[in-house]
GUVEXDREN-828028 format. One line per 10 residues: their letters; for each residue x negated, y, z of N, C-alpha, C, CB. Coordinates in steps of 0.1 Angstrom, whole numbers, always signed. Glycine has a CB too. Layout:
BEGIN
A = X Y Z X Y Z X Y Z X Y Z  ...
end
This chain:
BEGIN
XXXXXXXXXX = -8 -12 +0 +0 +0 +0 -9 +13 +0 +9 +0 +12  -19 +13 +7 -29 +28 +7 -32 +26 -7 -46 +31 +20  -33 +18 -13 -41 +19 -27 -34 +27 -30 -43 +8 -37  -18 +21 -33 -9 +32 -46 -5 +46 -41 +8 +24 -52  -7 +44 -29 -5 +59 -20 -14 +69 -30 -13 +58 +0  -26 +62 -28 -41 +74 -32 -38 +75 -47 -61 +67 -31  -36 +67 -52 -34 +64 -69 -21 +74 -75 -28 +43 -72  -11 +73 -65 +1 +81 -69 -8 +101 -67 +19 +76 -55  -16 +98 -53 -19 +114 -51 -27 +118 -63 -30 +116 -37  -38 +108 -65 -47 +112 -79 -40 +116 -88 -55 +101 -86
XXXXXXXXXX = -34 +112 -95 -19 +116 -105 -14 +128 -104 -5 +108 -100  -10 +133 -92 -2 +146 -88 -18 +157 -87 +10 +144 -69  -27 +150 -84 -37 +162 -82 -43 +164 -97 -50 +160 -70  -45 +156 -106 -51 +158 -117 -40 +165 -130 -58 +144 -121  -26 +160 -126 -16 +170 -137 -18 +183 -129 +3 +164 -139  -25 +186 -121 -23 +204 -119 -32 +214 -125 -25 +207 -105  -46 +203 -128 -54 +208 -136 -56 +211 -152 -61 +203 -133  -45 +205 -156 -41 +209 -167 -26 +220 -171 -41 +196 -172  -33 +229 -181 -19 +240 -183 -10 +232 -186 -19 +253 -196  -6 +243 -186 +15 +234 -191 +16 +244 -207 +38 +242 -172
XXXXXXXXXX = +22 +233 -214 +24 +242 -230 +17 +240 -237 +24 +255 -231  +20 +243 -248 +6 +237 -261 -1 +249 -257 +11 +236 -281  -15 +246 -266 -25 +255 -262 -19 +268 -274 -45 +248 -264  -26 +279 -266 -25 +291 -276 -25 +293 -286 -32 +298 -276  -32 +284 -296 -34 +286 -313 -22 +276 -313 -51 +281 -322  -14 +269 -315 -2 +263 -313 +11 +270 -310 -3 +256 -305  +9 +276 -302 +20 +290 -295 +21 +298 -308 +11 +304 -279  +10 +302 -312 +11 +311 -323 +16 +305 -333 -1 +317 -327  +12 +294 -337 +20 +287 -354 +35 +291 -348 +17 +265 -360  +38 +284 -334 +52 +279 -334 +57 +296 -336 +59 +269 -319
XXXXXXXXXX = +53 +307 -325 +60 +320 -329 +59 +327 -341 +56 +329 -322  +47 +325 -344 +49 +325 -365 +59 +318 -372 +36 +316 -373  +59 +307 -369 +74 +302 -375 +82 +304 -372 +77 +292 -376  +89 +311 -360 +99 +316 -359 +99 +326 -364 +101 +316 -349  +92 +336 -365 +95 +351 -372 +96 +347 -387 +81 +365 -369  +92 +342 -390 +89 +334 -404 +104 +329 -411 +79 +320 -399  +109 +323 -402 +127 +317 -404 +133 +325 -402 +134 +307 -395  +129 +339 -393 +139 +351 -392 +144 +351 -379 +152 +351 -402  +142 +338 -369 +150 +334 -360 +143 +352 -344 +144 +311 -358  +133 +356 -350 +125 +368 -340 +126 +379 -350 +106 +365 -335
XXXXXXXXXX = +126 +390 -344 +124 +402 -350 +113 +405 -352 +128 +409 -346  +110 +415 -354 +94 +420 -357 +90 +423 -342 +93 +437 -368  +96 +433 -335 +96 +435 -323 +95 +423 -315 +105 +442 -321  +101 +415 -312 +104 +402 -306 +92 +397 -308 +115 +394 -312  +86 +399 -320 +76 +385 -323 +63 +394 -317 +74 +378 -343  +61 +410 -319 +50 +417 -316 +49 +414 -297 +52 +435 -322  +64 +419 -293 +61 +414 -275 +54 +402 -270 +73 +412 -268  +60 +389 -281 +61 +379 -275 +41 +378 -279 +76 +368 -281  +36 +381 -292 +27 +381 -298 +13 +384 -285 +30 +391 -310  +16 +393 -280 +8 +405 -266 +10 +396 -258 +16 +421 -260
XXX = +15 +389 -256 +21 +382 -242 +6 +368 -242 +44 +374 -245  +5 +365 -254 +1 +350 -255 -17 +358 -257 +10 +338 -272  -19 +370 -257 -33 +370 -257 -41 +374 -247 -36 +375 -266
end
């Protein structure tokens, strides 16, 4: 039982060290493709644009 105790903790401590979300250059295709489909405005896409750098 201590085994899977530690095993489950390792788990919860190593997903923290990783971000959450695709990385940045990814963010950008996807908000590119949205302004791209029309689905963002120019504005929309410039805020959201500032936000990710």
């Amino acid at each position: 039982m201590p085994a899977l105790t530690a095993s489950c903790r390792h788990d919860t401590r190593s997903s923290r060290s990783f971000p959450r979300g695709p990385p940045p250059s990814r963010a950008k295709e996807i908000l590119e493709e949205r302004y791209a489909s029309g689905e963002l405005s120019a504005e929309e896409y410039r805020e959201r644009l500032d936000h990710l750098r």
